[in-house]
Residue, then its C-alpha position, 0 to 999 in steps of 0.5 A: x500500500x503507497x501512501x502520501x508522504x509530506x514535509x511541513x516547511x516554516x519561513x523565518x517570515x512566518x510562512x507555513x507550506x506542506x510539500x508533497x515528497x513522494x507516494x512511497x516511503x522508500x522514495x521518500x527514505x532515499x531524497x536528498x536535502x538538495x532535491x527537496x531544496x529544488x521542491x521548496x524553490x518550486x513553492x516559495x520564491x527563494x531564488x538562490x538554493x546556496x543561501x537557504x539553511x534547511x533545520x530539523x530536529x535542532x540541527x542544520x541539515x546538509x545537502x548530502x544528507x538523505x532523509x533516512x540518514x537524518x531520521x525524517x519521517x512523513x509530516x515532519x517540520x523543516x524550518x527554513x533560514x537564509x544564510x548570512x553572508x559574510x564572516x570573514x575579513x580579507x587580509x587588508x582588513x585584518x591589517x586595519x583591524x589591528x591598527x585600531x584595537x589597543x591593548x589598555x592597561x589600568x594605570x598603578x594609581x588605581 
């Protein structure tokens, strides 16, 4: 018997969809983080795919990782973020950053 098996998706805007996965429980064991990002492309108007962090369960899944490997079972709740950009200082900078940041030292009449 094949049933119906679905992934309920939460935007960090409050949006709240559920997104068809497949008709058969082992399909829908075998489907990638990836290929269920090219589903919530298809239903939210994310453009960019590299930029979206899919949480379940408190960790942040993979696009590798397979719906058998993180235990994702039918109905289960995915929460989509953005990943921030970002993070890193070019080497110039790291040479600015030093320039402006002094070491204090309390004077001994304190």
């Amino acid at each position: 018997m094949e049933n119906n098996y679905y992934i309920v998706v939460k935007t960090h805007k409050g949006e709240v969809k559920t997104i068809f996965v497949s008709n058969s429980e082992d399909e829908f064991n075998k489907t990638t983080i990836l290929a269920f990002k090219e589903k919530i492309l298809e239903a939210f108007s994310y453009t960019p795919e590299d930029q979206i962090r899919i949480i379940c369960h408190g960790s942040q899944l993979e696009d590798t990782d397979t719906f058998a490997m993180r235990k994702i079972k039918n109905e289960d709740t995915f929460h989509l973020c953005l990943r921030l950009r970002g993070g890193q200082l070019q080497p110039d900078e790291e040479s600015k950053d030093r320039r402006h940041s002094r070491d204090l030292t309390l004077s001994p009449d304190f």
